[in-house]
C-alpha positions in Angstrom: 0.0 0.0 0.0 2.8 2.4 1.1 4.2 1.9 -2.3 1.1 2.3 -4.6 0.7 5.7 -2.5 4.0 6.8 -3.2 4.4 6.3 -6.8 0.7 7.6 -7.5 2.4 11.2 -5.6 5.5 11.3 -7.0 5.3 9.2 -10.2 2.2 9.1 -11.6 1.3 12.0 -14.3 -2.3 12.9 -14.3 -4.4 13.9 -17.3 -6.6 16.6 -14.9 -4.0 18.6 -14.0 -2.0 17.9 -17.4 0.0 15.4 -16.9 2.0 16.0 -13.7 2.3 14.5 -10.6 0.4 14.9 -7.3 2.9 16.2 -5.7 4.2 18.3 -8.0 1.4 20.4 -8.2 1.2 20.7 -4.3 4.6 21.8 -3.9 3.8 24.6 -6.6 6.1 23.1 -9.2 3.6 22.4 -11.6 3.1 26.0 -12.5 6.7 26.2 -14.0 6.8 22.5 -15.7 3.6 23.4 -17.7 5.2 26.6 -18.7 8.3 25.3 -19.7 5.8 22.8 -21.9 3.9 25.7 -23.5 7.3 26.8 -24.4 8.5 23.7 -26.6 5.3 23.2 -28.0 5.3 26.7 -29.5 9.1 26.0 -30.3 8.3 23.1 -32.0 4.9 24.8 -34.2 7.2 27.0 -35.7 9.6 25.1 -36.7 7.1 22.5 -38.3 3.9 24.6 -39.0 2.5 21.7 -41.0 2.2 20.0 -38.3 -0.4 21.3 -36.2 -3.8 22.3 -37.6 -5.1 23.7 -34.5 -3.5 25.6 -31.5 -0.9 23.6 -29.2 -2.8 22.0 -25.9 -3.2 24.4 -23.1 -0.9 23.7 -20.6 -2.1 26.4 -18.0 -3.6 24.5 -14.6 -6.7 23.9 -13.4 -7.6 26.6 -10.8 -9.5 23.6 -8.3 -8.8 19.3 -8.1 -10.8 17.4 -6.7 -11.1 13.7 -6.0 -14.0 13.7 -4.9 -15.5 17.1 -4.8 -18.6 17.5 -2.3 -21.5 18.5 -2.7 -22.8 21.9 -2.5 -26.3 20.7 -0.9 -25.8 18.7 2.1 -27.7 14.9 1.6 -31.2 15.8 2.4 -31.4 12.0 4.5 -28.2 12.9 6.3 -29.7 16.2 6.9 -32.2 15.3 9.1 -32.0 15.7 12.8 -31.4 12.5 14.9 -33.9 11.1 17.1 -33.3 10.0 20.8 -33.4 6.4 21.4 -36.0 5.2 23.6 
């Protein structure tokens, strides 16, 4: 377990916040890396404009993550007061 949690922080690249890692973008590194990405992707459309037909992907990151993002309006079941017990 202690190694599935480790290389899903520091290994694993993740599509939603474009393709780096947990940790990466909680130590505020993520900012520069996608940056430095925009950067070679422009390089590289001018130097082949042929191959791109659209814009180069936006590397610029998402302002919230979530996992599992909650819910704006609380469970109306959980909501409900709790009874005494007889």
């Amino acid at each position: 377990m202690v190694s599935f949690v480790d290389w899903y922080n520091h290994q694993h690249r993740h599509s939603g916040i474009k393709f780096v890692t947990p940790h990466q973008r909680h130590s505020g590194t993520a900012k520069a890396i996608c940056l430095q990405r925009a950067e070679v992707y422009k390089t590289a459309r001018r130097a082949n404009t042929t191959r791109w037909s659209r814009t180069t992907r936006c590397w610029s990151q998402p302002a919230e993550v979530w996992i599992n993002k909650p819910k704006k309006e609380p469970d109306p079941i959980l909501a409900l007061p709790l009874t005494k017990a007889a």
